[in-house]
C-alpha positions in Angstrom: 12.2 -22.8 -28.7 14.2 -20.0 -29.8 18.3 -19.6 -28.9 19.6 -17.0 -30.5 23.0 -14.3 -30.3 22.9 -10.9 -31.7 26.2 -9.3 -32.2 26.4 -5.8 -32.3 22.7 -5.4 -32.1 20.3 -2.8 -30.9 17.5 -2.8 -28.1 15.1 -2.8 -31.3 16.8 -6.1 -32.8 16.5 -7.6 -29.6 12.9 -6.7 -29.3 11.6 -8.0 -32.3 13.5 -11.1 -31.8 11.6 -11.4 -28.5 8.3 -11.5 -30.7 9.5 -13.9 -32.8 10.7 -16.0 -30.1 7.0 -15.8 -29.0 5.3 -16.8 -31.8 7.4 -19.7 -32.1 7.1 -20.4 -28.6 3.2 -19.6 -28.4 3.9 -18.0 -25.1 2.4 -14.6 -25.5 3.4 -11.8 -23.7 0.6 -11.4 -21.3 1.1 -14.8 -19.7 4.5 -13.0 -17.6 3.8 -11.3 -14.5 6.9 -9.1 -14.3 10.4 -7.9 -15.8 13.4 -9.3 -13.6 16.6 -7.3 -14.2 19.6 -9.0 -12.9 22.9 -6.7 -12.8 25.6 -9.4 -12.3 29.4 -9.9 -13.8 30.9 -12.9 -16.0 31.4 -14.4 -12.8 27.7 -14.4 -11.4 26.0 -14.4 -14.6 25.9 -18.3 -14.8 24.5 -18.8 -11.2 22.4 -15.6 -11.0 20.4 -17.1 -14.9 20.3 -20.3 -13.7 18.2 -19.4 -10.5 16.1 -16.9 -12.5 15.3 -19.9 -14.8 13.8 -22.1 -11.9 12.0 -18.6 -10.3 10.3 -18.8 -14.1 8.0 -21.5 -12.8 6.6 -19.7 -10.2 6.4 -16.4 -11.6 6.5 -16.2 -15.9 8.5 -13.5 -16.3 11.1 -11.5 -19.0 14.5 -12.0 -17.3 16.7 -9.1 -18.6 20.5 -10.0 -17.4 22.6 -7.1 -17.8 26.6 -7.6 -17.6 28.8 -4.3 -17.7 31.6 -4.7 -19.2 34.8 -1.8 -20.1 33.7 2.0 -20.2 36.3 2.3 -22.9 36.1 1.9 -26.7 32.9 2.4 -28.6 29.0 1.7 -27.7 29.1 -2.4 -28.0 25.5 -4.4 -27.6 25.5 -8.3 -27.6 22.6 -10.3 -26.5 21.3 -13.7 -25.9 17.7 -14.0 -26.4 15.9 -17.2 -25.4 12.6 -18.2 -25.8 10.9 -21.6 -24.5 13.4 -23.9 -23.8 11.5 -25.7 -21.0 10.8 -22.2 -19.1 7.5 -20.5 -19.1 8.8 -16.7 -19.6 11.8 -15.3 -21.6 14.9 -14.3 -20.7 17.4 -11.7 -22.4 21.3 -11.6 -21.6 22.9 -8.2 -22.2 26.7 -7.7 -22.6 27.5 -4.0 -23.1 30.7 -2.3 -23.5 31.7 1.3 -24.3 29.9 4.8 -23.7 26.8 2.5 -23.3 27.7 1.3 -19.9 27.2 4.9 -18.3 23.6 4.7 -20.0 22.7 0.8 -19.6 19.1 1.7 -19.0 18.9 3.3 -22.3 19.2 -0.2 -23.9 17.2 -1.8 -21.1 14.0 0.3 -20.8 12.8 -0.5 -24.4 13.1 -4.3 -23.3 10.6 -4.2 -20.3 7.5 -5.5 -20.5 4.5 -2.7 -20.7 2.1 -2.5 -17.8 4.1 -4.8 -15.4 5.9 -4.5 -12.4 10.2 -4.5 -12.9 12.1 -6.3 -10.4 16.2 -5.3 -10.2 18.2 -8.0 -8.1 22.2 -7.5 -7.9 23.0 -10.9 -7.1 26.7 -9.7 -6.4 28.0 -6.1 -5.0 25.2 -4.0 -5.7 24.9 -0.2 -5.3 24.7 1.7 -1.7 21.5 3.7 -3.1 19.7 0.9 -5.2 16.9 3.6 -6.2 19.6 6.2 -7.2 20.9 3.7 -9.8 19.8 3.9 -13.2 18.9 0.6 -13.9 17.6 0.3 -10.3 15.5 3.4 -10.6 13.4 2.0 -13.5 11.6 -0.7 -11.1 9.6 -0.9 -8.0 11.2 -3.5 -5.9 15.0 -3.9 -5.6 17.1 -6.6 -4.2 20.7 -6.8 -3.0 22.2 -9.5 -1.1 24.7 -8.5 1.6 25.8 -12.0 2.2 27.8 -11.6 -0.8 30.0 -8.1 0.4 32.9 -8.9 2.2 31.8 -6.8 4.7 27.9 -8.3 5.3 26.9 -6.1 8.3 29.0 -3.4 7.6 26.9 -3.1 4.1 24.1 -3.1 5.5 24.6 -0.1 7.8 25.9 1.4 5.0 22.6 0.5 2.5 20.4 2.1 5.6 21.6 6.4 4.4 19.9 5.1 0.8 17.0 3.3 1.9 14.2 3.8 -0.1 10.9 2.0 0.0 10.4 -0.9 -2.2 14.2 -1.7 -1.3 15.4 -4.4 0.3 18.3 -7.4 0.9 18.3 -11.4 1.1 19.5 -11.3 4.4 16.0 -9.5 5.7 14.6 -12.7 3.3 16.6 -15.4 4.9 15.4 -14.1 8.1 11.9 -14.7 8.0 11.3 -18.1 9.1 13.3 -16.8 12.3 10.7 -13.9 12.7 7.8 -16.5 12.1 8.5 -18.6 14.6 9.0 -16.3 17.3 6.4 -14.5 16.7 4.3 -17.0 17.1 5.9 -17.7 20.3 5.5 -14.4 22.0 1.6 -14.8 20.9 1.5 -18.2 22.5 3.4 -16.9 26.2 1.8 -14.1 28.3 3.9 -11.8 29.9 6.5 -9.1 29.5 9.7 -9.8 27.7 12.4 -8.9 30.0 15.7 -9.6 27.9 16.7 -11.5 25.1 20.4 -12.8 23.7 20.8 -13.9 20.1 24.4 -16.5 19.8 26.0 -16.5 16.4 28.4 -15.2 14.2 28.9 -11.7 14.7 29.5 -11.0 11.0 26.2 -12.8 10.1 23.8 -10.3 8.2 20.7 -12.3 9.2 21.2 -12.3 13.0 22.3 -8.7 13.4 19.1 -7.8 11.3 17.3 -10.5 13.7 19.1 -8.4 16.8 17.6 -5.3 15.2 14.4 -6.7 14.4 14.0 -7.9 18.0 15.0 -4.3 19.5 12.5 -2.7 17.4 9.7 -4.9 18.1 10.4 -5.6 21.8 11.7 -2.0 23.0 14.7 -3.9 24.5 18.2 -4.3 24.0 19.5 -7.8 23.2 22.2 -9.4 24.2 24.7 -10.6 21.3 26.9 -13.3 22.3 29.5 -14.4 19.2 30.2 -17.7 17.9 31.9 -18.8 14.6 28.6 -20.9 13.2 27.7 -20.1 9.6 24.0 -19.5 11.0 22.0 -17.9 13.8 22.9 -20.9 16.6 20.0 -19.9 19.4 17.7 -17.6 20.0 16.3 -17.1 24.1 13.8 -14.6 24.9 13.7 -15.0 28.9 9.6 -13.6 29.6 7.5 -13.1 33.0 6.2 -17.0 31.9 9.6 -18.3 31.2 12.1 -18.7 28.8 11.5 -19.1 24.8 14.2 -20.7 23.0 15.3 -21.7 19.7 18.1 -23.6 19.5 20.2 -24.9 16.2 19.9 -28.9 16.3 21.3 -28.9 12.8 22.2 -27.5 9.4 18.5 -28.2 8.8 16.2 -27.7 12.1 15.7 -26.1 15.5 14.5 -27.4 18.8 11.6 -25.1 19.4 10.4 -24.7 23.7 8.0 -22.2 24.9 6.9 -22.1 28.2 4.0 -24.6 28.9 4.6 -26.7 26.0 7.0 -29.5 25.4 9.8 -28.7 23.2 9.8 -30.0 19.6 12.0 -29.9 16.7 11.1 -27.4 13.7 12.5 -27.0 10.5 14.6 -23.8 9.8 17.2 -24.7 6.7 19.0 -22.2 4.3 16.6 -21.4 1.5 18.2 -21.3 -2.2 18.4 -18.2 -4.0 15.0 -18.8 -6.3 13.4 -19.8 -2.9 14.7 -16.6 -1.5 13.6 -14.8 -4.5 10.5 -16.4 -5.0 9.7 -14.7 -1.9 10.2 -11.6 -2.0 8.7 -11.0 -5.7 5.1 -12.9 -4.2 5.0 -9.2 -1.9 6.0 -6.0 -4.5 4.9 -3.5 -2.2 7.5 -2.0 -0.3 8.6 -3.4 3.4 8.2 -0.8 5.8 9.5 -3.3 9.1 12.8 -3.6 6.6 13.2 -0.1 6.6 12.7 0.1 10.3 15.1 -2.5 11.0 17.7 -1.3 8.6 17.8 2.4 10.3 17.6 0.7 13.7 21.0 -1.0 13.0 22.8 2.3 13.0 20.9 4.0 15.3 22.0 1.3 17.8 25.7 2.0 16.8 25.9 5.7 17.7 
């Protein structure tokens, strides 16, 4: 295992104490599958490592944390380079200050691992045009996370301008047991849809991009009715066969009913962020039905 920090140091330093680490470790390079960048703050930083740390068992990989820190005074590198420690892959905190925080993928692109795919997740605010970021323009998927805006849907309309493929948001993530489940309910029930109404919290990212999702696929508008739940409280699709619904039971489960069947109780629980994440880094090409969704939310606002 290898824990070391390296004041005032250089992208170089840090690199060769990443092969050092290895061969202490025995955990050659070639083991990792990707690079994950996380741009975060002193207050995410613990939270957002932590959750790259259990991701590590499911996909080896060189977690680069970047914190920006003041624009002012001169070019300042830190870093914390760990090796081992119970985690297949490495991971790499960066604390920059100065001139270098204009150019942070100047000290980050020497660090990434050659021939691999590079992951950027924002775990906090991230930018409105993730591939028109520096750091974000370096890799082929990148993830924000809306739920954590004080404005969740309102950020999302506002991502949509900047969408570019291989983009994408944990809300679309958090929605996809929701999109499972009824799609497999419109392929069990013959028949035309004829209208639909989604009851939850109107500032909930994941049901307005489930109200999108629905118009897009269906052709139809949906109904939104507003409670103050923390998650999507029912779903009903009301079809030519009869009604499909999906109604909250719990924090944890659903009570599932299509027509001809008896109903019965599914699970649909919030996910944790290396569940969430563990997702979307299993798919790195880039979600085209995201970008459809995303645009469709501002379309059906003007």
């Amino acid at each position: 295992m290898m824990d070391l920090t390296l004041e005032e140091t250089s992208s170089s330093e840090v690199a060769k104490a990443l092969t050092r680490g290895r061969a202490q470790a025995g955990s050659p390079a070639m083991d990792m599958v990707l690079t994950l960048i996380i741009v975060t703050d002193d207050d995410s930083v613990a939270e957002a490592m932590q959750a790259a740390n259990v991701l590590q068992h499911e996909h080896p990989s060189r977690v680069l944390g970047v914190i920006l820190g003041d624009g002012r005074g001169k070019p300042r590198l830190t870093a914390r380079v760990r090796v081992g420690a119970g985690s297949p892959g490495e991971s790499v905190l960066l604390r920059m200050s100065g001139p270098l925080v204009k150019h942070a993928e100047s000290a980050v692109l020497p660090l990434l691992l050659p021939d691999s795919p590079v992951v950027v997740w924002w775990p906090g605010v991230g930018p409105l045009e993730p591939a028109a970021d520096p750091i974000g323009a370096l890799a082929r998927r990148r993830l924000t996370d809306s739920e954590r805006t004080p404005d969740p849907v309102g950020w999302l309309r506002k991502l949509a301008p900047g969408y570019s493929p291989g983009d994408t948001d944990l809300a679309w993530t958090r929605l996809t047991l929701w999109r499972a489940l009824l799609a497999a309910a419109l392929d069990q029930v013959e028949g035309e849809v004829l209208s639909g109404r989604i009851v939850a919290d109107d500032g909930n990212p994941v049901a307005a991009l489930l109200q999108a999702w629905l118009e897009c696929r269906l052709g139809l508008a949906i109904e939104f009715e507003d409670d103050d739940g923390p998650q999507v409280s029912s779903v009903t699709l009301h079809t030519e066969a009869g009604d499909i619904e999906i109604t909250r039971t719990s924090t944890m489960s659903c009570e599932f009913s299509v027509p001809g069947s008896s109903p019965r109780i599914v699970p649909i629980r919030r996910r944790t962020i290396p569940e969430l994440l563990a997702e979307d880094l299993r798919r790195l090409d880039a979600d085209e039905i995201y970008g459809e969704t995303l645009q469709h939310l501002v379309d059906r606002r003007t």
